[in-house]
C-alpha positions in Angstrom: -16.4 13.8 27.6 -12.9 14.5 29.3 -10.4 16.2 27.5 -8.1 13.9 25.5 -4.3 14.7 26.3 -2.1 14.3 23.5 1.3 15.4 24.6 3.4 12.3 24.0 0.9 10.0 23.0 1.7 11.2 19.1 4.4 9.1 18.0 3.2 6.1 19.8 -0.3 6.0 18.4 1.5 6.6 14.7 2.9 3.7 15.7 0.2 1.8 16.1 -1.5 2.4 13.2 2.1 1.8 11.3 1.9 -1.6 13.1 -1.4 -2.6 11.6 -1.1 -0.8 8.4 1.8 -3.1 7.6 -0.2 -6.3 9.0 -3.5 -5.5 6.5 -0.6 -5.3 3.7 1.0 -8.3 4.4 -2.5 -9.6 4.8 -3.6 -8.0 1.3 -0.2 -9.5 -1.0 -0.2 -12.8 0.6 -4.0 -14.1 0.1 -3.7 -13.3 -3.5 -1.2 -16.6 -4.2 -3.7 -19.2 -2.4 -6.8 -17.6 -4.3 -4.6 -17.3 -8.0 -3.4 -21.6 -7.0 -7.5 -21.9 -6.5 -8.7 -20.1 -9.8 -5.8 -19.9 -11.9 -4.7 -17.2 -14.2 -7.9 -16.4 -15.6 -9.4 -16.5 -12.1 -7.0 -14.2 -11.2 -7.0 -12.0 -14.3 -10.8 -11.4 -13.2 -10.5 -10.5 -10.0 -7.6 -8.4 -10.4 -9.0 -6.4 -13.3 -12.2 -4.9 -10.7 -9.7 -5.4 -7.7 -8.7 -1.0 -8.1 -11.8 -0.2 -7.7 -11.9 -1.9 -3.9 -8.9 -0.4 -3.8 -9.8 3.0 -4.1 -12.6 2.7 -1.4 -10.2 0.9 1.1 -8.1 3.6 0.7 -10.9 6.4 1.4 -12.2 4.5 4.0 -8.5 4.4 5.7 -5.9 6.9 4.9 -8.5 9.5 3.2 -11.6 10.9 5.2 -10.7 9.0 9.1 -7.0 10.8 8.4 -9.0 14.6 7.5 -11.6 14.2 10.6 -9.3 13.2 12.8 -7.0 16.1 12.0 -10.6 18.4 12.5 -11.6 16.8 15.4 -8.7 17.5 17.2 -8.1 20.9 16.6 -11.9 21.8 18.5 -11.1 19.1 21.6 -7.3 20.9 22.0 -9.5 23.9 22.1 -11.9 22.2 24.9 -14.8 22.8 21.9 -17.0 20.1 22.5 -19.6 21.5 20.4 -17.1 22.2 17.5 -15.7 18.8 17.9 -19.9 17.3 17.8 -20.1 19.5 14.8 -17.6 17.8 13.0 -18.7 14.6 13.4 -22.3 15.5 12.5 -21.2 17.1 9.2 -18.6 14.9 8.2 -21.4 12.1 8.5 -24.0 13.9 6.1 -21.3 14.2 3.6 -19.8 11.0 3.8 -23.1 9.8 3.6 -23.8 11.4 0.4 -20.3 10.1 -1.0 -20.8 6.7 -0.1 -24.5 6.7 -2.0 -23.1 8.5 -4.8 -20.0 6.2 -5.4 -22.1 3.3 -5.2 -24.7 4.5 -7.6 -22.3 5.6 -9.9 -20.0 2.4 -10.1 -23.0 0.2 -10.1 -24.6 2.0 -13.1 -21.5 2.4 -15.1 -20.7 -1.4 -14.3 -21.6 -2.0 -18.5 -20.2 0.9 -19.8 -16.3 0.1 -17.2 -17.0 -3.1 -18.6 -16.9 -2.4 -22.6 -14.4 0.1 -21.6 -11.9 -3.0 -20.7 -13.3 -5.4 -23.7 -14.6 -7.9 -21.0 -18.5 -7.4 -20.9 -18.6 -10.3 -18.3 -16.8 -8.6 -15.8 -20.1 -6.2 -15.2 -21.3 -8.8 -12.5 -18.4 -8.0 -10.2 -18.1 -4.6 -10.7 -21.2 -4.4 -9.4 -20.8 -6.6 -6.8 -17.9 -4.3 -5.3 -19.7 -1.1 -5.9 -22.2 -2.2 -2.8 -18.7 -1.8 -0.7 -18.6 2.5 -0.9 -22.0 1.8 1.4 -19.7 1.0 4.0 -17.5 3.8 3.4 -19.5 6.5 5.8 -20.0 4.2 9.2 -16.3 3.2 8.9 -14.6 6.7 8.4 -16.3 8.4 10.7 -15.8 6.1 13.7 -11.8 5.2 12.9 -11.8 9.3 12.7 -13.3 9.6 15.9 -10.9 7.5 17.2 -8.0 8.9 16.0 -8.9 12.7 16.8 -8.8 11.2 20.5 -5.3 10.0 19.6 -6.9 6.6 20.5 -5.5 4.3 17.9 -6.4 0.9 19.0 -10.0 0.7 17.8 -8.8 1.7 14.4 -6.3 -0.3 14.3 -8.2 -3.6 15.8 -10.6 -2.8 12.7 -8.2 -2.6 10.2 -6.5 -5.5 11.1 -10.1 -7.6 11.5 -11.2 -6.3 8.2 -8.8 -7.9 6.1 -8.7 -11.0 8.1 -12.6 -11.9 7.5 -12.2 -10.3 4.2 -9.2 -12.5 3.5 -11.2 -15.8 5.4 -14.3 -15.3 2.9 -12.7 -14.9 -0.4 -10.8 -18.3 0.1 -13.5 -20.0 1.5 -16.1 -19.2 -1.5 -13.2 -19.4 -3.9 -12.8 -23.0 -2.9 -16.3 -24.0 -2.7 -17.7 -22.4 -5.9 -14.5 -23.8 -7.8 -15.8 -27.6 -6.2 -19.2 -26.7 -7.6 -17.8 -26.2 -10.5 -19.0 -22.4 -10.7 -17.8 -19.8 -13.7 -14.7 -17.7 -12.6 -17.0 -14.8 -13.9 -19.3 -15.7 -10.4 -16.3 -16.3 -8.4 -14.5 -13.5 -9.3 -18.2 -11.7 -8.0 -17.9 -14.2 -5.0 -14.8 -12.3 -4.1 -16.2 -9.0 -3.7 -18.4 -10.1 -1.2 -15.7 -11.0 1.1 -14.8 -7.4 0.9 -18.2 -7.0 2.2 -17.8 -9.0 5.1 -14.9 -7.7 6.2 -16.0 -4.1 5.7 -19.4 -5.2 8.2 -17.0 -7.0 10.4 -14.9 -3.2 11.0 -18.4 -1.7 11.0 -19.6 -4.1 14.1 -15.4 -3.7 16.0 -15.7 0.4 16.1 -19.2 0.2 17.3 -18.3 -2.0 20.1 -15.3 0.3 21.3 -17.8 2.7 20.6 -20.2 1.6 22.6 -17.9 1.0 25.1 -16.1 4.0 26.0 -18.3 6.8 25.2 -22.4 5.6 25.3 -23.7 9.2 25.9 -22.1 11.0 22.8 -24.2 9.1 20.4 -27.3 10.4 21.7 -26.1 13.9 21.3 -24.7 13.9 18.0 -27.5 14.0 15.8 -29.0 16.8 17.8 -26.4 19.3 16.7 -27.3 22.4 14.9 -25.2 22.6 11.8 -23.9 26.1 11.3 -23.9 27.2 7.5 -20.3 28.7 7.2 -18.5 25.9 9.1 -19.9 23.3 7.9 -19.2 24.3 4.3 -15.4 24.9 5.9 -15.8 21.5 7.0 -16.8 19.9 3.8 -15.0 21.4 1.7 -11.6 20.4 3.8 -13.0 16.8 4.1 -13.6 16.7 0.4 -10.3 17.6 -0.9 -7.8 16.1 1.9 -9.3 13.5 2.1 -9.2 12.6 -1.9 -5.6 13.9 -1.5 -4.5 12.1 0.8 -6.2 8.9 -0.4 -4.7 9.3 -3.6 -1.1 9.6 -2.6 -1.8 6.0 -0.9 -2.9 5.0 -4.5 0.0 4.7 -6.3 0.3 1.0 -7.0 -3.6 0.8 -7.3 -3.8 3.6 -10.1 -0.8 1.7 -12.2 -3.2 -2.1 -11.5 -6.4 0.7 -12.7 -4.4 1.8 -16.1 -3.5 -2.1 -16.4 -7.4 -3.0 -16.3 -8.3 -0.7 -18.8 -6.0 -1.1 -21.7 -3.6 -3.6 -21.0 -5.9 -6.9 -21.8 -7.2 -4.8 -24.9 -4.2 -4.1 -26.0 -2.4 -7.8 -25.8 -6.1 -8.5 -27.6 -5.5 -6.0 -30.4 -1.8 -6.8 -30.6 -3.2 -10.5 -32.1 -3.5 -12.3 -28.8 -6.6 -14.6 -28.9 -9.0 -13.7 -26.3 -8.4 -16.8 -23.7 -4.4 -16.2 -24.1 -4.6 -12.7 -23.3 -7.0 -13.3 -20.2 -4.1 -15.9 -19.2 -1.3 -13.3 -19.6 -2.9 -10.1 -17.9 -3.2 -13.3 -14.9 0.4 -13.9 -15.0 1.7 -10.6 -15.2 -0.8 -9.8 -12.1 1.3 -12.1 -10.4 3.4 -9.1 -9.9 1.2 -7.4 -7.6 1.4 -9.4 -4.3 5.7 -9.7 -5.0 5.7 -6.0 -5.3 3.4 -5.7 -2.7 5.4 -7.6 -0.1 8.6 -6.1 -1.3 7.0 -2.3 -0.5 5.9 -3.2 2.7 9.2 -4.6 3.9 10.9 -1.3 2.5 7.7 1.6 3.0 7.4 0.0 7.0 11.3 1.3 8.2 11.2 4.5 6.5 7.6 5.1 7.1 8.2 4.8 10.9 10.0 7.5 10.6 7.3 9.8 9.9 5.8 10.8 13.0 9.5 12.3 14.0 9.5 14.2 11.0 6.2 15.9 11.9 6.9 16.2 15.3 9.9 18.2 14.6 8.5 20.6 12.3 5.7 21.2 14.9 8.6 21.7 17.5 10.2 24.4 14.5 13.5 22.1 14.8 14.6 22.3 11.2 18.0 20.9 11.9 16.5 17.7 13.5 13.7 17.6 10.7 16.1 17.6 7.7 18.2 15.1 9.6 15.1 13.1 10.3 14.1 13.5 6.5 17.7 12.3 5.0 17.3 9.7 7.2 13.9 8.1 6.4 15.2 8.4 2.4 18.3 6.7 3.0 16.6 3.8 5.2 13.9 3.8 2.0 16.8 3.4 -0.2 18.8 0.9 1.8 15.8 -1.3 2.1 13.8 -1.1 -1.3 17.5 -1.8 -3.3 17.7 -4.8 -1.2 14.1 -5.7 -1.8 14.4 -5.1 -5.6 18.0 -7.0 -6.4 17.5 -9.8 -4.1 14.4 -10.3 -5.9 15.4 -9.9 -9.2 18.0 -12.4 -8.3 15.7 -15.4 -7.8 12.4 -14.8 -9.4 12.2 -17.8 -11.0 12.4 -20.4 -8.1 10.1 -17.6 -6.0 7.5 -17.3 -9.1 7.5 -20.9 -9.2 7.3 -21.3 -5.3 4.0 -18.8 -5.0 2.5 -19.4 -8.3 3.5 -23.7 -9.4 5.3 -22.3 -12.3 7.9 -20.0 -13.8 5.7 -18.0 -16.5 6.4 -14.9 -17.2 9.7 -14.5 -14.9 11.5 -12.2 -17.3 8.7 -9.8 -16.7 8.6 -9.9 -13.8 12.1 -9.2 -12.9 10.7 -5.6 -14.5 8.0 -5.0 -12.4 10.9 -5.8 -9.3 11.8 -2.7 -9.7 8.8 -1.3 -9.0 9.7 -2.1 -5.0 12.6 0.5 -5.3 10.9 3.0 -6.9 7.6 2.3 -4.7 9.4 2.6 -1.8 11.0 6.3 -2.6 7.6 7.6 -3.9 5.8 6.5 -0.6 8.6 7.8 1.8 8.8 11.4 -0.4 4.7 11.6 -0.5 4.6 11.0 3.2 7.0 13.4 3.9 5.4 15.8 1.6 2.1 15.9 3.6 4.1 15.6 7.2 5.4 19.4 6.1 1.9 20.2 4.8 1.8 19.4 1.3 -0.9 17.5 0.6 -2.5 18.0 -2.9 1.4 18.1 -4.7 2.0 14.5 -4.4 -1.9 13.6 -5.5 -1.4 15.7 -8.4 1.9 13.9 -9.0 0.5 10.2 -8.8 -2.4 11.2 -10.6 0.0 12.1 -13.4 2.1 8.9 -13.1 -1.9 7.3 -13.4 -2.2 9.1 -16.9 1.5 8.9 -18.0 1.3 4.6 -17.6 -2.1 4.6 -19.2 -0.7 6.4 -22.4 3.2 4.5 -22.6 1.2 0.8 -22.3 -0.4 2.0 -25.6 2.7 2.4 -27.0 5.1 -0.3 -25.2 2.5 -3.0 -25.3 2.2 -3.4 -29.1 5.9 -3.6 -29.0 7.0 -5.9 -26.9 3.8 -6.8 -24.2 4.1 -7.9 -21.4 7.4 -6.8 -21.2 6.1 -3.4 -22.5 3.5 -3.4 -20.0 6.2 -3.5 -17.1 8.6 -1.0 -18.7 5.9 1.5 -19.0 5.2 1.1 -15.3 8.6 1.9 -14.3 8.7 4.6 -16.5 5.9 6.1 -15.2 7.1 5.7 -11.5 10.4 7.2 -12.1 9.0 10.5 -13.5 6.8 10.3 -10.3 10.0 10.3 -7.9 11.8 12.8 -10.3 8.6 15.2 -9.7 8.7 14.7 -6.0 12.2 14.8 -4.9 12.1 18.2 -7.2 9.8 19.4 -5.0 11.7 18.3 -1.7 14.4 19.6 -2.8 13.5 23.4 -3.6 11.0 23.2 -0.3 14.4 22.0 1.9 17.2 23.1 0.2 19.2 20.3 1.0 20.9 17.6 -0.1 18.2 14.3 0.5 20.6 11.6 -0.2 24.5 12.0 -0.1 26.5 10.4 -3.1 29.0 8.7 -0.3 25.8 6.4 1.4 25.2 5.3 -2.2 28.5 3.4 -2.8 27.5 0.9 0.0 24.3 0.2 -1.5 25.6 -0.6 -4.9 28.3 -2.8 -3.3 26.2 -4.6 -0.8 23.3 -5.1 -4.0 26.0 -6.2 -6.0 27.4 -8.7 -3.8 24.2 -10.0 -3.1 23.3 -11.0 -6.5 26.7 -12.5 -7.3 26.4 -14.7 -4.2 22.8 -15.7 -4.7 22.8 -16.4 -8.3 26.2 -18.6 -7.4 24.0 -20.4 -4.5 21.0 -21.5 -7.2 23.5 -22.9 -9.4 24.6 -24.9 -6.2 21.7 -26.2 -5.2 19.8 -26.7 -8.6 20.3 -30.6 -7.9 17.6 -30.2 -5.6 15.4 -30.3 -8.6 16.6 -34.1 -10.1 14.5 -35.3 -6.9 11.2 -34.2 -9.2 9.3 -32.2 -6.8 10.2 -28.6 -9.0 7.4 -26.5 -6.5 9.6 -28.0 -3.1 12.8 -27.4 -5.0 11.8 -24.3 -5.7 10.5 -23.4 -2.5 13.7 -24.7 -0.6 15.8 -22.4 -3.0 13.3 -19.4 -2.9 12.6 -19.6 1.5 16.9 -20.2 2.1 17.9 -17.5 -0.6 16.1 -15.0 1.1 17.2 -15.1 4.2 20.9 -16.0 3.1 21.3 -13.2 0.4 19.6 -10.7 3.0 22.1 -11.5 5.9 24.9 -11.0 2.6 23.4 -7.4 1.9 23.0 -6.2 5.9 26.3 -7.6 6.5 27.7 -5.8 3.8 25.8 -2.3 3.9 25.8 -2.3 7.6 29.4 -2.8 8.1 30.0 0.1 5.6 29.1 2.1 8.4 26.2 3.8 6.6 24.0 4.3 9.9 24.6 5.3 13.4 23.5 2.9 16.3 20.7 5.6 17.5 19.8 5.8 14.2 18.9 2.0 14.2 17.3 2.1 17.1 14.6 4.2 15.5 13.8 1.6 13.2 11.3 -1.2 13.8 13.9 -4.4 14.9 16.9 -2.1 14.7 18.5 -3.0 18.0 19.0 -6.3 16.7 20.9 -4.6 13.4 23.7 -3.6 15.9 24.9 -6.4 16.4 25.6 -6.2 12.4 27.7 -2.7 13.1 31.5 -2.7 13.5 32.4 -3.0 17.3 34.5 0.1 17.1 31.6 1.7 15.6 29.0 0.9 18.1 32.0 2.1 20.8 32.1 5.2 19.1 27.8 6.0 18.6 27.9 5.3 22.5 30.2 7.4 23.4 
């Protein structure tokens, strides 16, 4: 094997996998509103209720264990140990291999028991259908962190991207033939799980053909390593718990669906629901998950990118450039998750109508909007967190959030429920960023955001609401013609793109970023054109 060189191939292969990481989301939110149009709020309630559990496995198998070998592997190459780098490999495959059995058997034979525990004995079938996906988890984490110790990110990301798209490909296509067949939503929502599968194989067979490809001989050799008692428990015992870290910090939105499964149908039961209504209403208020999805990738992709900087200058000990890099990935988090949330928030009704043929349950999820702002801090603070080292604090912290939601939907949803269901979720979330930017803040001793960059955000927020709630009332003629899903989609596509050039124009021209810091962003240097000309004059200079 030659020696991998990794001097400024970093940032660009962060890149890369920043690139495809938002793809597979966008990918992920935007199946789930042809597939709830195909099975309908029930459909949707099933699938979403055992969806966290895939969740948690997708997470493992791409931010958790590829992330903590990678990061292992690396260190032996850099140190031209080829033997320490096989090592790695070898051990991180027998206990990988031992997590991915062990998660499967223990999903699949608690698949009753998770069942009772969310008041829906039918949904057994696709727990266990998903549980046969943590098979998968060993092949795929150890290749994608093969890859990525060697800084090569394209394999990973080829997978990742490839993944979802056959996963994405199979759930629509057996949602749509079991539903002409006239199939229960129980089997389809099982049906579903096994386009997990299939994408999962399809990652499986794209590694092993890079694989293959560029490095035939190392296979052979692998499995021949002597596995050295003292390292290899070093080895495990790093694998186990940053790579659970890490995966959990990329868990936030799927532990506040996971506290959702468990009690909130149950509770909307309890509350005097009948059974079949409170299936239908756990559906629509899942309809929040793909909005709030898309709105967190829009907002987590800028400041995200920022990232690999932030890591690069604290290896480079350049704490001036790192807390400017940090202010600035908060403030780009800020600027874009308040636009996400508002602008949403301002026409959620044509939008919910748009993606899901009606407006149920708008109010509530005007709530769950703000879950996009809060969202987007939490993700920018956690991945700054472990940039500067700290990986098990923000775990710990989400985990927290997990248990603090679970608890205030027993006492909101009685009260008020769906509606309860949401406020508890933002609740739980803000004592989540509270907890981390308390941590940034004693670790940095500075300021994150300054009070003067968020004037311009309320302004340009504001302004955007006032002008796009005045530009439904204009065009609300459109629905006389009778097509209410067109109108709606007309009102939902233009208001988007008409309220966001409002809010850019605004912020922007508040002179709230530099030109070079634009150009760090992803589609930046088109922003500048959005700057003050005197203020461009003066960046260049």
């Amino acid at each position: 094997m030659e020696r991998v060189d990794r001097s400024g191939e970093f940032i660009r292969g962060a890149l890369v996998l920043t690139a495809a990481a938002v793809i597979t989301k966008i990918l992920s939110a935007v199946y789930r509103v042809p597939f709830q149009n195909i099975v309908g709020d029930v459909g949707f309630y099933i699938y979403q209720q055992v969806y966290p559990f895939y969740g948690i496995v997708l997470a493992l198998a791409t931010y958790g264990f590829p992330v903590v070998i990678s990061k292992l592997y690396a260190e032996q190459i850099s140190l031209n140990k080829w033997h320490g780098a096989r090592h790695v490999l070898a051990v991180s495959s027998i206990i990988l291999l031992f997590v991915s059995i062990g998660g499967f058997s223990l999903l699949y034979g608690s698949a009753n028991f998770l069942a009772e525990r969310m008041k829906d004995p039918y949904l057994a079938d696709p727990i266990r259908t998903v549980s046969f996906v943590f098979l998968l988890l060993a092949p795929i984490s150890i290749l994608r962190g093969y890859f990525q110790g060697r800084n090569d990110m394209v394999p990973t990301a080829i997978s990742q991207i490839g993944e979802q798209l056959i996963r994405v490909l199979t759930i629509l296509l057996l949602a749509i033939l079991l539903v002409r067949q006239n199939e229960s939503l129980y089997s389809i929502g099982s049906s579903a799980f096994l386009g997990s599968l299939a994408g999962g194989l399809m990652a499986i067979v794209l590694l092993n053909i890079f694989f293959v490809k560029r490095n035939a001989n190392l296979k052979k050799t692998l499995w021949k390593e002597r596995l050295e008692l003292t390292s290899s428990v070093k080895i495990a015992k790093e694998l186990i718990v940053q790579g659970f870290a890490i995966c959990v910090s990329s868990l936030l939105l799927v532990f506040i669906q996971l506290a959702d499964s468990f009690n909130l149908y149950s509770l909307l039961v309890s509350s005097g629901f009948g059974i079949e209504e409170a299936k239908q209403l756990k559906g629509i208020y899942d309809r929040g998950q793909p909005i709030i999805q898309l709105g967190t990738v829009v907002a987590t992709s800028l400041s995200l990118s920022l990232v690999p900087l932030i890591t690069k200058a604290k290896l480079e000990s350049d704490r001036k450039l790192l807390q400017e890099k940090i202010q600035l990935a908060f403030r780009v988090a800020i600027f874009a998750g308040a636009g996400a949330m508002v602008g949403l928030i301002a026409i959620i009704k044509p939008t919910n109508t748009m993606l899901f043929e009606n407006a149920a349950g708008s109010n509530v999820l005007q709530i769950l909007s703000i879950l996009i702002f809060l969202s987007s801090i939490i993700m920018t603070a956690s991945a700054v967190l472990q940039g500067l080292g700290f990986t098990l604090y923000p775990a710990f912290v989400i985990l927290g959030g997990f248990i603090i939601k679970y608890c205030l939907n027993i006492l909101f949803i009685p009260l008020a429920g769906l509606s309860g269901a949401a406020i508890a979720s933002c609740i739980a979330l803000l004592l989540v960023v509270i907890a981390l930017l308390i941590k940034l803040k004693f670790q940095l001793h500075i300021k994150i955001v300054q009070l003067e960059f968020i004037t311009p955000i309320l302004k340009g927020a504001v302004c955007m609401y006032i002008v796009l709630k005045g530009y439904l009332l204009l065009t609300d003629f459109f629905y006389g013609v009778g097509y209410e899903r067109m109108a709606s989609s007309f009102q939902a596509i233009s208001a988007v793109f008409f309220g966001g050039f409002i809010y850019l124009i605004v912020v922007l021209r508040s002179q709230v970023f530099t030109e070079e810091e634009l150009y760090m962003l992803p589609l930046g240097s088109k922003l500048l054109r959005l700057l003050p000309k005197n203020k461009a004059r003066m960046t260049k200079k």
